[in-house]
KEZA-937015 format. One line per field, with one value per residue (C-alpha): chain; residue number from 0; y, z, x; residue in one letter. Coordinates in nm, 2 decimals. Each point is the difference from the previous one (the first is absolute). Last residue first. Example, Ala and Ser with C-alpha at 12.3 -4.5 7.8 and 13.67 -1.06 7.14 Angstrom:
<atoms>
chain = A; A
resi = 1; 0
v = -0.11; -0.34
w = 0.71; 0.07
u = 1.37; -0.14
resn = S; A
</atoms>
This chain:
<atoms>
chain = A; A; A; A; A; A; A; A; A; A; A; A; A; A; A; A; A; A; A; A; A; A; A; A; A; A; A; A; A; A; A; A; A; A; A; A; A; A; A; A; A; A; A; A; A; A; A; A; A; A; A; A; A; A; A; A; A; A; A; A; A; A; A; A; A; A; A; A; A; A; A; A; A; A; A; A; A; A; A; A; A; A; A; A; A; A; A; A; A; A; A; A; A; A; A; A; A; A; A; A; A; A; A; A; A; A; A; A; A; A; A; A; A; A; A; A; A; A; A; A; A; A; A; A; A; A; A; A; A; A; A; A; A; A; A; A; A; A; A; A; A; A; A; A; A; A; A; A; A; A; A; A; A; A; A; A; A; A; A; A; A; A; A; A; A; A; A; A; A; A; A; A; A; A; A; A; A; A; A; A; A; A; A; A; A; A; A; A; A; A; A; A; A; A; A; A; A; A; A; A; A; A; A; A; A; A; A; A; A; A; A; A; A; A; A; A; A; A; A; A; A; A; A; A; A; A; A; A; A; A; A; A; A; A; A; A; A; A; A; A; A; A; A; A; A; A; A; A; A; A; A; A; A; A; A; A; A; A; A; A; A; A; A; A; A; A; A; A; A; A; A; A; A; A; A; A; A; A; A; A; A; A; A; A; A; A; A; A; A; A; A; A; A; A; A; A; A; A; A; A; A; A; A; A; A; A; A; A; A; A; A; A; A; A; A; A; A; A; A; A; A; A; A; A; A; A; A; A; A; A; A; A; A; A; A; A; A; A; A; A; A; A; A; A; A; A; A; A; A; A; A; A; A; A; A; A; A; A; A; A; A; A; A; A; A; A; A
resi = 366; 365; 364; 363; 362; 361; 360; 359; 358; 357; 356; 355; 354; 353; 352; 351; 350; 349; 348; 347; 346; 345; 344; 343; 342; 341; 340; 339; 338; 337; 336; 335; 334; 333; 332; 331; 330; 329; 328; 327; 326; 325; 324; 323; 322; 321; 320; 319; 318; 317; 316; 315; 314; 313; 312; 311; 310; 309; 308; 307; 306; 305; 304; 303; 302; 301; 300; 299; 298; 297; 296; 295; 294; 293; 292; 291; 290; 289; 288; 287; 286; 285; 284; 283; 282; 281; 280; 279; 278; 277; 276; 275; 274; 273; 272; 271; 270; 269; 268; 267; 266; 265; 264; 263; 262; 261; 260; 259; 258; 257; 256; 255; 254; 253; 252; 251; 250; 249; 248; 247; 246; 245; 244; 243; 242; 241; 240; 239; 238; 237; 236; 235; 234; 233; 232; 231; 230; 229; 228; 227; 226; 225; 224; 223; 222; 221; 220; 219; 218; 217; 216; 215; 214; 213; 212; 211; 210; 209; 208; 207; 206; 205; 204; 203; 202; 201; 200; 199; 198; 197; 196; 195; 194; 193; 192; 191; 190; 189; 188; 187; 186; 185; 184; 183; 182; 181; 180; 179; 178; 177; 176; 175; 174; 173; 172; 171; 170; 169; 168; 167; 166; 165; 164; 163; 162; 161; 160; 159; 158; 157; 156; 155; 154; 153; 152; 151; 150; 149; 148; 147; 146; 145; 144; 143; 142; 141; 140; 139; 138; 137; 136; 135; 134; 133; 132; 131; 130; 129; 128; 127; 126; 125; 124; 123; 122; 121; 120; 119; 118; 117; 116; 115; 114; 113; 112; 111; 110; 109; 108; 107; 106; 105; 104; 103; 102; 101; 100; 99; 98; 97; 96; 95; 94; 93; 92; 91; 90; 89; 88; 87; 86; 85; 84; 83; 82; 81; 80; 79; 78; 77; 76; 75; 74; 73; 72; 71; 70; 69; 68; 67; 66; 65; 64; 63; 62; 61; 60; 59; 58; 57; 56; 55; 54; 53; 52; 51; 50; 49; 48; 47; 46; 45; 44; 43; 42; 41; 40; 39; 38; 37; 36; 35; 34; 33; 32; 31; 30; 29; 28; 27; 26; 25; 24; 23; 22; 21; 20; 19; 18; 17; 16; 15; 14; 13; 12; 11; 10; 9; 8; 7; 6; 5; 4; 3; 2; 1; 0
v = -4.42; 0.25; 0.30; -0.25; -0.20; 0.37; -0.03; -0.37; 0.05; 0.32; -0.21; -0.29; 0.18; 0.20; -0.33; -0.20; 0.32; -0.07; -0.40; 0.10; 0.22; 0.33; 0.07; 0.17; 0.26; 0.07; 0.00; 0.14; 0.37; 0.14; 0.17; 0.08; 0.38; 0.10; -0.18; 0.21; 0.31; -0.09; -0.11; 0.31; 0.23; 0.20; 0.24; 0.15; 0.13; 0.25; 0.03; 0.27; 0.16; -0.33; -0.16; 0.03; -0.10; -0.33; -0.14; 0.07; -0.26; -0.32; -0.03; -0.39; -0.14; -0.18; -0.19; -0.25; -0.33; -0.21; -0.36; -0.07; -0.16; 0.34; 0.23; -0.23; 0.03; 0.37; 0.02; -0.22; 0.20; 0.31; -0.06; -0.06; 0.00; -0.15; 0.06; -0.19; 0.12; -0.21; 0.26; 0.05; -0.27; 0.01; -0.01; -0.13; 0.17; -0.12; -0.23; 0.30; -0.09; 0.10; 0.16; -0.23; -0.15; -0.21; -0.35; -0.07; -0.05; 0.07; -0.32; -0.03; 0.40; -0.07; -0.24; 0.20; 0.31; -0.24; -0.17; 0.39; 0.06; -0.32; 0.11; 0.34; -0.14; -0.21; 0.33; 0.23; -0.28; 0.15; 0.34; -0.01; 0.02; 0.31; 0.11; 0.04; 0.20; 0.25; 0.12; 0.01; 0.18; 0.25; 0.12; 0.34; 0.24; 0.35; 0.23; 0.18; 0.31; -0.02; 0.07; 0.02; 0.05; -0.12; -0.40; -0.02; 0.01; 0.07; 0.07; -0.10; -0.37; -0.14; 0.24; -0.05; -0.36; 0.07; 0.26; -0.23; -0.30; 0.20; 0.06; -0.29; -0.14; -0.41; 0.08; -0.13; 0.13; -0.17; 0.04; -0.04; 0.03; -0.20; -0.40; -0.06; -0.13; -0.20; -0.11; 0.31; 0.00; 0.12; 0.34; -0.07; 0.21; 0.00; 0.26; -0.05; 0.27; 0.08; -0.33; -0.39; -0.07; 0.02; -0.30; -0.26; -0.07; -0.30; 0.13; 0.19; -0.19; 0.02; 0.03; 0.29; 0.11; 0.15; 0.32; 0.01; 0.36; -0.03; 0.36; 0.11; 0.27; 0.22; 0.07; -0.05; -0.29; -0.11; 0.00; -0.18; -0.31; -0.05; -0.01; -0.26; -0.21; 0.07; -0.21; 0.07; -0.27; -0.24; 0.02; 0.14; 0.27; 0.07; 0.36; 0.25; 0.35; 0.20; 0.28; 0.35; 0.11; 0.37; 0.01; -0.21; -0.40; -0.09; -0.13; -0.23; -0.19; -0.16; -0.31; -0.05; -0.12; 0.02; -0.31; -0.13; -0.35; -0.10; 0.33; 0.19; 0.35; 0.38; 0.27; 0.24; 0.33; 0.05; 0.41; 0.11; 0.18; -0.21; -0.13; -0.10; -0.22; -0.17; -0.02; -0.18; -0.31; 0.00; 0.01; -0.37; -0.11; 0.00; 0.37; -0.07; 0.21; 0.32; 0.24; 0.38; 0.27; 0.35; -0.03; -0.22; -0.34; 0.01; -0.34; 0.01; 0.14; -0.30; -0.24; 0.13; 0.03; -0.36; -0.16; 0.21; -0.17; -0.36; 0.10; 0.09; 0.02; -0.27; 0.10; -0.24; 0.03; -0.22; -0.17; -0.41; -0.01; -0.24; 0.12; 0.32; -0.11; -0.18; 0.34; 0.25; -0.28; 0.00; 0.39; 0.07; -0.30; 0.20; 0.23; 0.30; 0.08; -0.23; -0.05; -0.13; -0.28; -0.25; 0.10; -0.05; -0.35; -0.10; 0.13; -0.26; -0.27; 0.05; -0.02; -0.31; -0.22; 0.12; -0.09; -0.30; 0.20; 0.30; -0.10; -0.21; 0.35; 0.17; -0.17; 0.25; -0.01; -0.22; -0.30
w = -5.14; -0.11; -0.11; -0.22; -0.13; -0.14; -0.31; -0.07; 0.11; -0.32; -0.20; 0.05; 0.03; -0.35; -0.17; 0.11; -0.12; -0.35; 0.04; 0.06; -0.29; 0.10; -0.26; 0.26; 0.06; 0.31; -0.03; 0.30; 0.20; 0.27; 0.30; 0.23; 0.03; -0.10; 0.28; 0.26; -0.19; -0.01; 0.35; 0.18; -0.14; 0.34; 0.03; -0.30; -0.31; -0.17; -0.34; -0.29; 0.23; -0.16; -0.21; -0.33; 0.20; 0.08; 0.35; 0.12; -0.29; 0.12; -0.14; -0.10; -0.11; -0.16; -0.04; -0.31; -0.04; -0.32; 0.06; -0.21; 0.25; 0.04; 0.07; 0.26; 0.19; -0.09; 0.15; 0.29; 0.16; -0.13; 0.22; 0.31; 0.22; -0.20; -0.04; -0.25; -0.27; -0.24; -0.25; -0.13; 0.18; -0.04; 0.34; 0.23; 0.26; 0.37; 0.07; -0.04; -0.21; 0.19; -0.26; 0.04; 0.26; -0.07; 0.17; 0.24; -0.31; -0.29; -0.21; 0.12; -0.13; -0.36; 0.00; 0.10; -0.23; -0.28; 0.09; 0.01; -0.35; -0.14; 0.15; -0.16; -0.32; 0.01; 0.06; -0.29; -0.28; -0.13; 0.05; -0.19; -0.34; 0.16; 0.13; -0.38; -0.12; 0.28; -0.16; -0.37; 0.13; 0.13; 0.40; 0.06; 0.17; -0.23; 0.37; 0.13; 0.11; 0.05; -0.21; -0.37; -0.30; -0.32; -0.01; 0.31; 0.35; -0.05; 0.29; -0.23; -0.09; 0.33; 0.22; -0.15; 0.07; 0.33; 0.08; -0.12; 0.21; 0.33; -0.06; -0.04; 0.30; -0.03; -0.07; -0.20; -0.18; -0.28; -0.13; -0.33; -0.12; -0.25; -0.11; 0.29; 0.34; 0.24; 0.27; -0.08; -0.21; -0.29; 0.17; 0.07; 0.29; 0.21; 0.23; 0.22; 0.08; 0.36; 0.15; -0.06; -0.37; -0.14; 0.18; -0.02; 0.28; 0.22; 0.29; -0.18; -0.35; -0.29; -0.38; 0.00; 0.25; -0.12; -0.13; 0.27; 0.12; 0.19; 0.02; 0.33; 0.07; 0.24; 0.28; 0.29; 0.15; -0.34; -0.03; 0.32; -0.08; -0.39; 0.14; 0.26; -0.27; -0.27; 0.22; -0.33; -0.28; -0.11; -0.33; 0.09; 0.16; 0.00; 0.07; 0.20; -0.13; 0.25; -0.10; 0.04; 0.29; 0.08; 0.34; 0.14; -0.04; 0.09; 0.37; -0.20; -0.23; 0.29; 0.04; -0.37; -0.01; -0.39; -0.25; 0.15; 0.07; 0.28; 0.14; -0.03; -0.14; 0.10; -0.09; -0.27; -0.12; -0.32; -0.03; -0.32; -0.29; -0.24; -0.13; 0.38; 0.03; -0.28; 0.04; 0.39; -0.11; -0.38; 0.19; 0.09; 0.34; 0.40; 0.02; 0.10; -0.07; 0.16; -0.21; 0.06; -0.15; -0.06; -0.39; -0.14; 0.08; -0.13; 0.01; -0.37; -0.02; 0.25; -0.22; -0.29; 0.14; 0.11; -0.30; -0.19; 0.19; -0.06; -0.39; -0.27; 0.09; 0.05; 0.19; 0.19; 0.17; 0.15; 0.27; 0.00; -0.05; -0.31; -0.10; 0.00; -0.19; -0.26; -0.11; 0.02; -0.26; -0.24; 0.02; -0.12; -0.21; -0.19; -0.12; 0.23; -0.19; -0.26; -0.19; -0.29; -0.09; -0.12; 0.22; 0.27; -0.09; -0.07; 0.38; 0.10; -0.19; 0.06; 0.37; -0.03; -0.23; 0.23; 0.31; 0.12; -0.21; 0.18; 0.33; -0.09; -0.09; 0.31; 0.23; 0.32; 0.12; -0.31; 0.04
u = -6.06; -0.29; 0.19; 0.23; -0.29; -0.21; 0.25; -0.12; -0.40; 0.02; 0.14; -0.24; -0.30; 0.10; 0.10; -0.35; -0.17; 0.09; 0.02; -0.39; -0.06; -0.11; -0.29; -0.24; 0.26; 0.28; 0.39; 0.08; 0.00; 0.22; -0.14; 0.27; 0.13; -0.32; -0.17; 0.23; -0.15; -0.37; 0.05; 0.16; -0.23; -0.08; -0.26; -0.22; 0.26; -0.15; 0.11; 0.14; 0.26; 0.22; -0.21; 0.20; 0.33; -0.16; 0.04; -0.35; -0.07; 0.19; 0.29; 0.07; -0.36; -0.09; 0.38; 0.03; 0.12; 0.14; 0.14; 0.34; 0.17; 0.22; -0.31; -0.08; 0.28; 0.03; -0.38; 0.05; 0.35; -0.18; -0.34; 0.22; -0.26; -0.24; -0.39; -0.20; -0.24; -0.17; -0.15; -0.32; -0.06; -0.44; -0.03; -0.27; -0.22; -0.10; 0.28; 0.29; 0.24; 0.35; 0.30; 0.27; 0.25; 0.31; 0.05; -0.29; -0.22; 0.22; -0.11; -0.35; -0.07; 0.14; -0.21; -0.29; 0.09; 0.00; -0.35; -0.11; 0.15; -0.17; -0.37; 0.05; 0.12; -0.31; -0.22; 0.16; -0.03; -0.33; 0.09; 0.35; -0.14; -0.22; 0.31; 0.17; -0.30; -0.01; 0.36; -0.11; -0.30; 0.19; -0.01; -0.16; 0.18; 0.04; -0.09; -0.28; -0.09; -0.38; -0.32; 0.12; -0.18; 0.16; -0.09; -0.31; 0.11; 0.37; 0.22; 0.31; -0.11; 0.12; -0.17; -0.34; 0.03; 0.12; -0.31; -0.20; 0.11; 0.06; -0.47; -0.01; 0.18; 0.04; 0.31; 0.34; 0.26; 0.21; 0.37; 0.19; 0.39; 0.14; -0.07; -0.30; 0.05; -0.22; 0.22; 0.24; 0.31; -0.17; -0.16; -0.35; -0.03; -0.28; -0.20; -0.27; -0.25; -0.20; 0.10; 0.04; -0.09; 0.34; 0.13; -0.31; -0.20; -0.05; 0.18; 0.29; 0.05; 0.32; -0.11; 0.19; 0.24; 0.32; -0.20; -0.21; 0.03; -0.32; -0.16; -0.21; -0.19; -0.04; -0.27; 0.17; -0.19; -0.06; 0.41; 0.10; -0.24; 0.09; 0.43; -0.15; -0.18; 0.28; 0.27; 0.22; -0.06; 0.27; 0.21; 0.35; -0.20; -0.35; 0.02; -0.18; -0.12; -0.15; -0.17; -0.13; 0.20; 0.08; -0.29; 0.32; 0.05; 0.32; -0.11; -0.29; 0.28; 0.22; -0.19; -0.06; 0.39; 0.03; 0.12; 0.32; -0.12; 0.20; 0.11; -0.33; 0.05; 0.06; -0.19; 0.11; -0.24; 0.06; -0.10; -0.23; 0.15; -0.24; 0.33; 0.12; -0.27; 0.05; 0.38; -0.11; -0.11; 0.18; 0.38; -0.09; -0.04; 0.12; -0.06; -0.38; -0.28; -0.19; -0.13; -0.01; -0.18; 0.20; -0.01; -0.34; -0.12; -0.38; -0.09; -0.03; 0.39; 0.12; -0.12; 0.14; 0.32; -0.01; -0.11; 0.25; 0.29; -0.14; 0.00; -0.22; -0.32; -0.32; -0.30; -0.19; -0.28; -0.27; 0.23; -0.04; 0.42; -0.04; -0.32; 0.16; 0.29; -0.19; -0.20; 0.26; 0.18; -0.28; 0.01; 0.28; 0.00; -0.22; 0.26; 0.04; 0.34; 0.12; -0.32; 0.18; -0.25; 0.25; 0.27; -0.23; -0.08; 0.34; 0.11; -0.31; 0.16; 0.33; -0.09; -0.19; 0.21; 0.29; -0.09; 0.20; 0.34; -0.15; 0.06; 0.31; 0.13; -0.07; 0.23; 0.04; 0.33; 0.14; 0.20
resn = X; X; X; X; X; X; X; X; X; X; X; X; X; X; X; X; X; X; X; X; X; X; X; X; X; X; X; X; X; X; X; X; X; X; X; X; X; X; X; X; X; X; X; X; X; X; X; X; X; X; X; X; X; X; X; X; X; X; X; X; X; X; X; X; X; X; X; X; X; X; X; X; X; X; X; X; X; X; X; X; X; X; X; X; X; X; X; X; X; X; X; X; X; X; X; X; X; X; X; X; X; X; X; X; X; X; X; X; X; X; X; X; X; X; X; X; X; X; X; X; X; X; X; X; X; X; X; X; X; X; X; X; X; X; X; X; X; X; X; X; X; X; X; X; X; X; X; X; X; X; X; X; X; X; X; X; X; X; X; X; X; X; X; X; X; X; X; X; X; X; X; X; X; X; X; X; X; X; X; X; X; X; X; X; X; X; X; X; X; X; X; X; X; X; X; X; X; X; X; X; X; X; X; X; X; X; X; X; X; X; X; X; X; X; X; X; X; X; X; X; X; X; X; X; X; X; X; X; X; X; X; X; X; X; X; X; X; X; X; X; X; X; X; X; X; X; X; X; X; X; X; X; X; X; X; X; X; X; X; X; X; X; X; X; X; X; X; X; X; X; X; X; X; X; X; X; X; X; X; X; X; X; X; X; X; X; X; X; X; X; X; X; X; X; X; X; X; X; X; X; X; X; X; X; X; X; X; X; X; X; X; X; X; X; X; X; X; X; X; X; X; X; X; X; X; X; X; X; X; X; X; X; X; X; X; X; X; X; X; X; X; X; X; X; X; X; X; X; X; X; X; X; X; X; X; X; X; X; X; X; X; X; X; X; X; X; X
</atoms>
């Protein structure tokens, strides 16, 4: 059983992906091809912004984002230490200061309660994240920055495809950022990444930014950065386009399954009834997570942990954060949170296996 199965994926897509990766070997317009632009196009329409500009990983989508809004050295950016490294690294490049709030405890994405003490006449950002595949409580994060006057960047590289009140993930803030990294909802063969806005004047400067500063080929405007995504790269997601909303449907029927068969018995990360998720993960929370996890690991059932030191923890971010109150609950959830087998090609007697195992070792606690 695999973690995330992405070869029966491509085995359903094959005739489509080899075809579009034929059709750029054919041309051999490897970088800003025309599917470049063919995918910018889709995405939009799929997340109703009018930009969006492709680059070459999640992690670039966020630097780049953060460079058009200005972030520079001394600014500060408040986030959540509940994520991964990529949140606050892009910060951090632009030698800005992570600041770290604390999270909700049944969802884990950021507390938006406790954003407006951190903010100081330093911050130029916040940056929630859609964690394990749900939307942040954007409204009330959207509400504390206009009253401030800073933007806000949705790291929503777990949460495409997923809604917030009738709107897509992506298309909830200042700029959304994606990651299309293989393992993601929408994933590509390597490395790739999208931003989003409906900010022309943020969707110059980024496209600028991710082709070294350049306005025109030769004369540059901005500091910028090599960040655009391959054609070869945005060829494989356009093949996985047209199945994208079915598998979203399938890995929320899943998640719901998954959900009736732990209910009273193990808990999991709470779906909140005005947005939907798009599972990146399915994400419960033991007590004794490696009592389940080497039980698991020895029935053959993969799982992973996202994620087990939360980033205020990290030796590279030691004197290089802010840390705003308490973070109690990003570090108890990190001693919890353990991850299964999640994708839309989950066969049933597949999932049956991990409920069952997972029901068997929890018996003992129960009785």
């Amino acid at each position: 059983m695999d973690f995330i199965d992405l070869k029966t994926q491509y085995r359903a897509l094959q005739p489509a992906i080899d075809a579009r990766m034929r059709q750029v070997l054919e041309h051999g317009q490897y970088i800003m091809g025309p599917e470049v632009a063919e995918l910018e196009s889709r995405l939009a329409g799929f997340t109703e912004v009018r930009h969006c500009v492709t680059v070459a990983s999640g992690t670039e989508a966020l630097l780049i984002a953060l460079m058009a809004l200005g972030v520079r050295a001394g600014d500060e950016v408040i986030t959540t230490p509940f994520t991964f490294v990529a949140t606050a690294e892009a910060i951090a490049l632009l030698g800005a200061t992570p600041v770290f709030v604390d999270v909700e405890e049944d969802t884990g994405n950021i507390d938006a309660g406790l954003i407006e003490p951190a903010i100081t006449d330093r911050t130029r950002a916040i940056m929630p994240v859609s964690l394990y595949g749900q939307p942040a409580d954007m409204d009330a994060v959207n509400d504390i920055a206009e009253r401030h006057g800073i933007a806000v960047v949705e790291d929503a590289a777990q949460s495409f495809g997923a809604t917030y009140r009738g709107r897509r993930s992506c298309n909830l803030s200042t700029i959304g950022c994606t990651s299309f990294f293989p393992s993601k909802p929408l994933g590509c063969y390597g490395d790739g990444g999208a931003i989003f806005t409906s900010d022309d004047a943020l969707a110059r400067a980024m496209r600028e930014i991710r082709v070294h500063g350049q306005e025109h080929r030769y004369y540059h405007t901005r500091i910028g950065v090599g960040g655009r995504m391959d054609t070869l790269q945005c060829a494989v997601v356009l093949a996985k386009l047209d199945r994208f909303e079915r598998e979203i449907v399938r890995r929320r029927e899943i998640g719901a399954r998954y959900d009736r068969h732990f209910a009273g018995r193990l808990g999991s990360v709470a779906q909140r009834p005005d947005r939907t998720s798009v599972f990146a993960q399915y994400t419960v929370f033991a007590d004794d997570r490696a009592r389940l996890q080497e039980a698991l690991k020895t029935a053959g059932i993969p799982t992973a942990v996202h994620y087990p030191v939360p980033l205020h923890r990290q030796p590279a971010y030691a004197g290089r954060c802010r840390i705003q109150g308490s973070l109690d609950v990003a570090e108890h959830l990190a001693e919890r949170v353990i991850s299964l087998p999640m994708g839309p090609d989950l066969r049933v007697e597949d999932q049956d296996c991990v409920i069952a195992e997972v029901l068997r070792v929890l018996a003992p606690v129960a009785a």
